[in-house]
Structures are given as structure tokens and as C-alpha cells.
C-alpha positions as CSV (number, residue, x, y, z in Angstrom):
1,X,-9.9,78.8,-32.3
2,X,-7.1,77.2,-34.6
3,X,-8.3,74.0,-36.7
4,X,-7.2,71.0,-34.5
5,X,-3.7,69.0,-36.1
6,X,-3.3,65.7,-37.1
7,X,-0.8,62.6,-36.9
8,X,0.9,64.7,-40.1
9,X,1.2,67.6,-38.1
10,X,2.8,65.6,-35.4
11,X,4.9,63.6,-37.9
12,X,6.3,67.1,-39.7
13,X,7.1,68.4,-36.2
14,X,9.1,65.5,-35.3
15,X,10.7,65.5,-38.3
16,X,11.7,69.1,-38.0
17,X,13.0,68.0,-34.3
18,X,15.2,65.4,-35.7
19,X,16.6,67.5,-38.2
20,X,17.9,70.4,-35.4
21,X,19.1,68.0,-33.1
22,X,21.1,65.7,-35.5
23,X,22.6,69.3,-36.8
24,X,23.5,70.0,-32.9
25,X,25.5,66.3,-33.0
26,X,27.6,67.7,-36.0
27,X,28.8,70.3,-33.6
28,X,29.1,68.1,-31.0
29,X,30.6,64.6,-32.0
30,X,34.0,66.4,-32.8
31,X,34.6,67.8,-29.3
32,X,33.8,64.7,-27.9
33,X,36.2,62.6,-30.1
34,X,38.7,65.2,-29.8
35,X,38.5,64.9,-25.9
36,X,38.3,60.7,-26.2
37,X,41.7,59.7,-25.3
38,X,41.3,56.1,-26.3
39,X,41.8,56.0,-30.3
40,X,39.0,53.7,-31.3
41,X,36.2,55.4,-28.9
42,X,37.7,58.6,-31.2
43,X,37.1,56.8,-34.3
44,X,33.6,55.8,-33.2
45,X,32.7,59.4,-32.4
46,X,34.5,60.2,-35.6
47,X,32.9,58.0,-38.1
48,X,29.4,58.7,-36.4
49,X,29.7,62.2,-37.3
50,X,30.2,61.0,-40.9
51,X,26.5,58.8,-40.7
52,X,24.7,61.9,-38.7
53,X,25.6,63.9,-41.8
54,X,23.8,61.3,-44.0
55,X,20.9,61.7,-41.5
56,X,20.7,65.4,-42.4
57,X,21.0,64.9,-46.0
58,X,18.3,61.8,-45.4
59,X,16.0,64.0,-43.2
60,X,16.5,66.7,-46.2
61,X,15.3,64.2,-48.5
62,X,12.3,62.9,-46.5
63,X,10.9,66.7,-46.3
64,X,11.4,66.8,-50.5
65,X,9.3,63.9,-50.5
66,X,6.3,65.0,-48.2
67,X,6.4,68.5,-50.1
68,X,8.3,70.2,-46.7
69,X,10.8,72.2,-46.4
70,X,13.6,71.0,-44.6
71,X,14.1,73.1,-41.5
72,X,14.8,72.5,-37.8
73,X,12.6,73.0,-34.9
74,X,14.9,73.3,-31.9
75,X,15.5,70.0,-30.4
76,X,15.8,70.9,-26.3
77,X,16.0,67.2,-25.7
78,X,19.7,66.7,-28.0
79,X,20.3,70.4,-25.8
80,X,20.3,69.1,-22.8
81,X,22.1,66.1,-23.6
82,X,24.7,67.8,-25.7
83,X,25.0,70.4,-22.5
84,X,25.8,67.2,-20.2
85,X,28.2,66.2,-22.7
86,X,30.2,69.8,-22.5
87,X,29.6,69.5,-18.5
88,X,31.2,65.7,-18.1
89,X,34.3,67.5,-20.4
90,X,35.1,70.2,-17.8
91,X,35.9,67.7,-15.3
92,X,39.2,66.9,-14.3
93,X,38.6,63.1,-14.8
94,X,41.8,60.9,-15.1
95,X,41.9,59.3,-18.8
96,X,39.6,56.1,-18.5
97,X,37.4,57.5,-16.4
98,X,37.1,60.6,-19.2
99,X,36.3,57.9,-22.3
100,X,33.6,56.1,-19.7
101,X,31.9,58.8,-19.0
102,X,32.2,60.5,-23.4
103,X,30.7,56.9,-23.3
104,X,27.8,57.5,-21.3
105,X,27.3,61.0,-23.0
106,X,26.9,59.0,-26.4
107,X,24.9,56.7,-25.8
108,X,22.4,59.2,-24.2
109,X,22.3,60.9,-27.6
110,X,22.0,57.6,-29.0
111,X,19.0,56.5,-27.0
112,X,16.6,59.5,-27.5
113,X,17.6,59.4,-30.8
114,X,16.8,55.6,-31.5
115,X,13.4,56.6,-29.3
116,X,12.9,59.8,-31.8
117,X,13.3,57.4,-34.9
118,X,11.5,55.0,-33.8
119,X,8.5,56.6,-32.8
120,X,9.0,58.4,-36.8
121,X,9.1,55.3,-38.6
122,X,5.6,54.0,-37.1
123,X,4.1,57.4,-38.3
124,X,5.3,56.8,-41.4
125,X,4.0,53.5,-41.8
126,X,0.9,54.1,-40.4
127,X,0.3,57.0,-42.7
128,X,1.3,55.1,-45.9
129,X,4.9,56.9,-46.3
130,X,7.0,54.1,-47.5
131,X,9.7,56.4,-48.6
132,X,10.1,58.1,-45.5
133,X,9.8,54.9,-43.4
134,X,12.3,53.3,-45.7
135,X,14.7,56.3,-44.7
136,X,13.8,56.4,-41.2
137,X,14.6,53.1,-40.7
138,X,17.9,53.3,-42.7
139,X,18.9,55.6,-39.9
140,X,17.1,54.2,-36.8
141,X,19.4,50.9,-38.0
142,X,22.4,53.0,-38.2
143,X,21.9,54.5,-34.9
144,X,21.5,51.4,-33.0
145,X,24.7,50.2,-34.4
146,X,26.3,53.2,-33.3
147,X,24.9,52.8,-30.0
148,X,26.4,48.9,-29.9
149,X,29.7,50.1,-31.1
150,X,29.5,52.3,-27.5
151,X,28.7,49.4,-26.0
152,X,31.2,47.2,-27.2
153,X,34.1,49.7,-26.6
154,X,32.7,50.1,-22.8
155,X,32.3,46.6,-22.4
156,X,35.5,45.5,-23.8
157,X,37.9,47.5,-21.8
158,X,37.4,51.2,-21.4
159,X,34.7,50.5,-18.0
160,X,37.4,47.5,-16.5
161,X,40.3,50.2,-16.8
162,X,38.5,53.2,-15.4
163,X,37.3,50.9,-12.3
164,X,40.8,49.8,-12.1
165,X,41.4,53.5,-11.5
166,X,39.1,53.8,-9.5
167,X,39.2,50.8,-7.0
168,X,43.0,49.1,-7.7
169,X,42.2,46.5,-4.7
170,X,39.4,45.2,-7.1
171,X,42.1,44.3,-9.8
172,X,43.9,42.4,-7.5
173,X,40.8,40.7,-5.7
174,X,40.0,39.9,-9.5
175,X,43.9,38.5,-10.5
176,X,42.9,36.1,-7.0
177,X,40.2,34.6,-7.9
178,X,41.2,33.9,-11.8
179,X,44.6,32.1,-10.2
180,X,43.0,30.6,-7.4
181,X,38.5,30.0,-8.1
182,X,39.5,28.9,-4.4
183,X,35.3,29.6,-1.9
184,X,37.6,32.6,0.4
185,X,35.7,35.5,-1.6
186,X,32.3,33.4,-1.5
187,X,32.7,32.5,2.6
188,X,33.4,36.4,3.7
189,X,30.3,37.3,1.8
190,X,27.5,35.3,3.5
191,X,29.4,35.7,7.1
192,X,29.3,39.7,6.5
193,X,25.7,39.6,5.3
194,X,24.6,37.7,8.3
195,X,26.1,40.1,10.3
196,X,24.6,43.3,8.9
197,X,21.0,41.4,9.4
């Protein structure tokens, strides 16, 4: 029977995970900026793609430390997420509805990433790899503004104009109430409620 692993082992491994699946977002980040339609959700995707290659050169650096070499152990979690992505850009979605839904895709990256970094800067610190940690944390930082960036870009416009596209009656039900604040929207509510009770 093999000798049982330690945190190290684990650490390494996850490492090694990172490292393939930040090399999968270098192929991906440019066909989803080249499929954004709105210029600063491109620019987001763009300048990410800058930052994930620091990761990879960061990651490389972190295995020189430890005494690793740097290569990738394939990351099925960034391969399903990267094979949504490709899936949501087959659709025939109208414009907004396309950069909501690149959104969505990005921020799905972003999240097992921030969980993947995470998760590797505790092992760090735990084990007494201040480098590393140091590193790690650079880019679980980085990732999390990335992530915000999404956020801000989906919240600031890109969600309102897709649901405009979606549900038209909603913009004017919204251009209503901002002229009038008049209690129409608020009685219909409760009196439709009461009746589905």
C-alpha cells in the first residue's frame, strides 16, 4: 500500500489545479471579450486576461519556491465552466441579454477561483509558506476585484437593459412609478395576493 499524503501533498495538487485552469482562462477570456458587445464588459474580460497571465507567471513562481515544478493537473472544474461559457455563446441571444449572460459565465470562473485561492492561501499559512501565501493572496485580491468589476458592470446597466428586452411593459411600469410614487402599483399587489390565497 502507497505511504499515506499530507496537507503538502494536497497543497502541490491544488496548486497544480490552479495552474491548468488559470491556463484554460487565457484561452478563454478572449472569446468571451470578443463576443461582449458592450465595450467596457470587453475591457474587463480583456484586462483580466492580462492579470490571469500574472497568475501563471505567480503560480510559476510559487512552485520555484517550494522546489516544484510548475506543471498543470487538469482543472475539470474551470472545464466545465469554460464549456458553459462556449455553450451560453452559441445562443442566439439579442445583445444585452448576450453581455448578462458573458456576465454570469465570468463570475462563475471567478467564484471557484476565489474558493480555489482561498482555500490555498490557508494551506500556506498553516504550513509556514509565507511566500506562497503572500502570492496567493496577491491573486485571491485580484480575483475578487475582477469579480466586483462584473458586478458593477451588471449592476450598473447591462442586467436593467437586457430585462428591458426582455419585459418592455416593466420599463414603462418603472418610468410610472419614478413620475408618479402615486400607492396604484402597491393596491393591485395585496388585492391579487388575497385573491390567489
Amino acid at each position: 500500500m502507497a505511504e499515506s499524503t499530507t496537507l503538502h501533498d494536497a497543497f502541490i495538487d491544488e496548486l497544480r489545479d490552479a495552474y491548468d485552469g488559470e491556463r484554460q482562462l487565457t484561452k478563454a477570456l478572449p472569446k468571451l471579450a470578443k463576443t461582449a458587445t458592450s465595450p467596457a464588459l470587453r475591457d474587463a474580460f480583456t484586462s483580466h486576461l492580462e492579470e490571469t497571465n500574472g497568475h501563471i507567471e505567480r503560480l510559476e513562481e510559487i512552485f520555484e519556491i517550494l522546489g516544484e515544478k510548475a506543471r498543470g493537473k487538469h482543472c475539470d472544474g474551470i472545464a466545465g465552466i469554460v464549456e458553459e461559457g462556449k455553450s451560453v455563446m452559441e445562443e442566439d441571444f439579442d445583445d444585452d441579454t448576450m453581455d448578462a449572460c458573458l456576465i454570469a459565465a465570468g463570475q462563475r470562473a471567478e467564484h471557484y477561483e476565489m474558493a480555489a485561492y482561498g482555500t490555498l492561501v490557508a494551506w500556506a499559512r498553516a504550513m509556514g509558506h509565507a511566500d506562497a501565501a503572500d502570492r496567493l493572496q496577491q491573486t485571491l485580491d485580484e480575483e475578487k476585484a475582477a469579480d466586483k468589476k462584473l458586478s458593477a458592470l451588471a449592476e450598473g446597466g447591462i442586467n436593467q437593459q437586457a430585462a428591458a428586452t426582455a419585459h418592455p411593459e416593466n420599463d414603462e411600469d418603472e418610468d410610472m412609478e419614478e413620475d408618479d410614487k402615486a400607492p396604484a402599483p402597491r393596491s393591485r399587489k395585496p388585492a391579487a395576493s388575497a385573491g390567489r390565497r
